[in-house]
N, C-alpha and C positions, 0 to 999 in steps of 0.2 A: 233721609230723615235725620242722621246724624250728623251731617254738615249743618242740615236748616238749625237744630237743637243746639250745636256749640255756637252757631252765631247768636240765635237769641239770646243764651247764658253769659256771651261776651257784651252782650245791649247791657242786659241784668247788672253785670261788672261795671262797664261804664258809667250810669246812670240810677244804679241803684241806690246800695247804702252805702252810708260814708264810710271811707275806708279808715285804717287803723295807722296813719302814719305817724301821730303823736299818741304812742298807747300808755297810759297814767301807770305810773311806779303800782300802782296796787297790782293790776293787770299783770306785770311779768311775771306772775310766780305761776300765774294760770299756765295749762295744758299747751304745749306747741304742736303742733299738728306739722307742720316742715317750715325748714329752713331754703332763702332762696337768697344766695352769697351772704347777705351781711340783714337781712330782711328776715322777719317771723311772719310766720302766719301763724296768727294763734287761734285755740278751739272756738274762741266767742266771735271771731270775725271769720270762722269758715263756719258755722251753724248759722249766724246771721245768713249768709248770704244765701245757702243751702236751702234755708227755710223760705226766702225770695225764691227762688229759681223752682222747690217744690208746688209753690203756690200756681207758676207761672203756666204748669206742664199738666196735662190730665193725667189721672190715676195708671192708665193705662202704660204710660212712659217707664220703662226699665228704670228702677230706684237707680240700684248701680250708676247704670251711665248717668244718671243727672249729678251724683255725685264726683264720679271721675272727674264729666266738666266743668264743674263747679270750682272743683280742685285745681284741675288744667286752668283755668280761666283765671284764678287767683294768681298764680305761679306768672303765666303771662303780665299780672297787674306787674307784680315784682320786677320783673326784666322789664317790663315800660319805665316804672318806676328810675330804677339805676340807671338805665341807659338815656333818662331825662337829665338826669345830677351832671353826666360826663358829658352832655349836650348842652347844657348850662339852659335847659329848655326850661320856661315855665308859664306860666299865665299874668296875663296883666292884670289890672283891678278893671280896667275898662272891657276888656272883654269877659272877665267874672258877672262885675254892673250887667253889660249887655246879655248875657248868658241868664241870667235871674230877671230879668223884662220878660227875656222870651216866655220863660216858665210862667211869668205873669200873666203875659197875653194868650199863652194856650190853654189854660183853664179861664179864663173871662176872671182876673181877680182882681179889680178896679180898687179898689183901698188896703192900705196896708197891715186893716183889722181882719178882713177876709184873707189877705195873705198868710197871716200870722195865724190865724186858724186851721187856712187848709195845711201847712205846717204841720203843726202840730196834732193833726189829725196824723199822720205819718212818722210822729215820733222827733220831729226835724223842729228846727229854730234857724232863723235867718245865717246866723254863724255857719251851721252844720251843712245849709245850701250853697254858701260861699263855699265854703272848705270843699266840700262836692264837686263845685262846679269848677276850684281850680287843680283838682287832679283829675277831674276828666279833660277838660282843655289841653292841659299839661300833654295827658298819655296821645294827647289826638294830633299835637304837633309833633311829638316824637314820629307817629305813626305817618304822617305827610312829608316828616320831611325824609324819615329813611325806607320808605315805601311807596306811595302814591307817587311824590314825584318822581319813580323812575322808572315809573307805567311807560313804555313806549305806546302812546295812541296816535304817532303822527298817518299823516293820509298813506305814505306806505306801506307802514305795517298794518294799517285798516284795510287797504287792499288786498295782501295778504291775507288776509282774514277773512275777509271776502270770496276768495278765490276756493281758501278752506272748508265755507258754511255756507258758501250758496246754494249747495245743493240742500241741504237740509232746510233752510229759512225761507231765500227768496227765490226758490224754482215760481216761475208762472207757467203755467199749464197753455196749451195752444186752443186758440180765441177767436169766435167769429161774430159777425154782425147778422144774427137771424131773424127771421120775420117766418110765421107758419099761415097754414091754413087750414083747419080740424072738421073732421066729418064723423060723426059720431051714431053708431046705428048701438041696438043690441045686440049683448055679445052670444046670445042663443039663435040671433034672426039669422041664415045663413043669408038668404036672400038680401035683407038691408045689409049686410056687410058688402055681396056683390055690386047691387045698387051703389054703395058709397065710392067701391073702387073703380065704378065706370065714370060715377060724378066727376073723381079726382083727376079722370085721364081727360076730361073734357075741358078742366078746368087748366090741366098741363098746358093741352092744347091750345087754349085763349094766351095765355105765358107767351109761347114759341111765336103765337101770330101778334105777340107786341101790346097784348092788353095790361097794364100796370099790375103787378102783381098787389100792392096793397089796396085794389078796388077791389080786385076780384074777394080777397080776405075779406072787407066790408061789406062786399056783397052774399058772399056764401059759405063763411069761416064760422063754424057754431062753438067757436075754443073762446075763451076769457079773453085773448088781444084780439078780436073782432072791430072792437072802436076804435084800436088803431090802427088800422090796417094789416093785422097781424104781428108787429111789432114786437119782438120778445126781448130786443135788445142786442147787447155782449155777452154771450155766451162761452163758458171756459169748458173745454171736454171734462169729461169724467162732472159735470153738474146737474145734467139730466138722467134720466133714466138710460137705462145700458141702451136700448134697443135703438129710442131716439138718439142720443149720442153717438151711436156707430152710424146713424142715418145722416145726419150732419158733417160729421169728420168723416169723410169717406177719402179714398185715396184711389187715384188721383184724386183732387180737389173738385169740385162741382158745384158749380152754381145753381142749379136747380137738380142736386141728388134725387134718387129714386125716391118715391112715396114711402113712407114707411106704414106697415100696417100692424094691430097691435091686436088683442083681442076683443075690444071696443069701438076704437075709433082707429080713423088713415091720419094720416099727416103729410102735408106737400110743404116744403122749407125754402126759404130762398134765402140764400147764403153768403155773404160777402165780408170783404175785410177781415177777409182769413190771415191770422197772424203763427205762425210757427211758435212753439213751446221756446223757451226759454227762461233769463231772470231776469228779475228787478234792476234796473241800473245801480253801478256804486252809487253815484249822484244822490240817488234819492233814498237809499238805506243807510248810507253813513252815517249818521247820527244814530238813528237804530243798533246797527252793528256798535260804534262805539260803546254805548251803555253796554250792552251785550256782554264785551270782551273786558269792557274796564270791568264790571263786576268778577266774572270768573277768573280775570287776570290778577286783580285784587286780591282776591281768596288765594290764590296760588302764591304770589308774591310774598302775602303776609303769613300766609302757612309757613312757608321758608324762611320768613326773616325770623320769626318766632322759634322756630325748630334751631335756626343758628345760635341765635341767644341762648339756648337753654343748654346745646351742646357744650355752649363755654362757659356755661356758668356754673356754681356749685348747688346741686338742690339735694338737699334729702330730706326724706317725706318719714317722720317720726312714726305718724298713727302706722300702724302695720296692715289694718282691713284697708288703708288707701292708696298703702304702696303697692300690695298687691293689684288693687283696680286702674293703678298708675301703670306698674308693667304690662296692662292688657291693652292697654290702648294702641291704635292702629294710625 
């Protein structure tokens, strides 16, 4: 829960409110809340954001940690922030333009009086979107060019990986091509039960002298695949009931295994294209896996790059109830 939580409060971070990087002479007399190398954060843009991030989380969410992250999450903005300036990384006006279409087209806001409303229903004006949207861009090229691109996802280390999590992801279970035949007495009649199990052995015996077994099913199969000839398909162990399952997977293999009889009904199975357990080919999960690994690889990587930055950078955290919740963090 605390991984999913500081990512959505870094969503929050990125895309929320607009940050404080031109803060009006009136503003610095106001409360600092911490210092990060040469960067303020000050009380009116960590409460902004706090009050987002409160909004975001049900009552139920530990006050504390949403503020920790809040505070984590700001301090990270800071180190994107600097380590953009020494990157000489920034945003174009074309990719800003393009960034504010999008915002257009995913609320349906076709004129630019509806724009300018749903704006300002948010507190925001055209400017305050731009400004937004070129220190998010900004922080997201930092984060691609000294993170993303040095995801190793080549087919290699996918196979690796592979090699790693098949057993967890793509085991396939061992599989057979079955077809039944169901005789169904009550489960109090002793007698209809015996009756059923002499039917079964007569119907064996039609089998062994070469009578089709999917006639026989259409002809005396009182189970639901009846109109197909018994038909039940590809069958994977462990997906039917235990009893029928051990009747099927029998070892050695068997093409017409013993009847299985149950407290209701018998069952005669004929069994083919028996396939041994295994996995998935890499072939066909590689793309799978990749999303998989890039996301966790992701999280790790930027965990780390982040933890680096902060090790060499200056921060101290002024408010006192935050440095404490700062030193708790794991």
């Amino acid at each position: 829960m605390k991984g999913r939580m500081k990512r959505q409060i870094l969503a929050l971070a990125f895309a929320g409110a607009v940050g404080a990087a031109q803060v009006p002479a009136a503003e610095l007399v106001e409360r600092i809340v911490a210092r990060v190398n040469d960067k303020l954060i000050t009380q009116s843009e960590y409460d902004k954001r706090l009050d987002q991030a409160q909004k975001a989380f049900r009552s139920s969410t530990d006050p504390d940690q949403v503020k920790r992250a809040v505070l984590e999450d700001m301090i990270k903005e800071k180190l994107l922030e600097e380590r953009a300036t020494e990157m000489a990384v920034s945003a174009t006006d074309e990719e800003i333009e393009a960034a504010v279409q999008r915002v257009k087209a995913q609320y349906n806001l076709t004129t630019d009086a509806e724009f300018d409303a749903a704006l300002a229903q948010t507190g925001m004006n055209r400017d305050d979107l731009k400004r937004q949207m070129r220190e998010t861009i900004t922080l997201q090229k930092v984060i691609g060019r000294d993170v993303t691109s040095r995801l190793d996802l080549s087919d290699d280390a996918l196979r690796i990986e592979y090699e790693r999590q098949k057993e967890k992801y793509y085991a396939v279970a061992e599989q057979a091509q079955v077809a039944e035949i169901v005789l169904k007495f009550d489960a109090s009649d002793a007698e209809a039960r015996q009756a059923a199990v002499a039917r079964i052995e007569e119907i064996r015996a039609k089998v062994k002298a070469g009578t089709p077994f999917a006639d026989l099913a259409k002809e005396a199969s009182e189970g639901i695949t009846k109109g197909r000839g018994g038909e039940l398909g590809t069958v994977a162990k462990g997906e039917l009931v235990e009893a029928l399952d051990a009747g099927i997977f029998v070892n050695p293999p068997a093409e017409y295994p013993a009847p299985v009889l149950t407290s209701d009904s018998i069952h005669l199975f004929h069994v083919t294209n028996r396939k041994a357990a295994g996995y998935k080919p890499f072939s066909e999960v590689k793309e799978d896996l990749r999303k998989r690994i890039s996301d966790e690889l992701y999280e790790k990587r930027f965990t780390e790059y982040m933890d680096r930055l902060r090790r060499d950078a200056f921060v101290k955290i002024y408010d006192v109830d935050l440095a404490k919740l700062d030193e708790k963090k794991t």
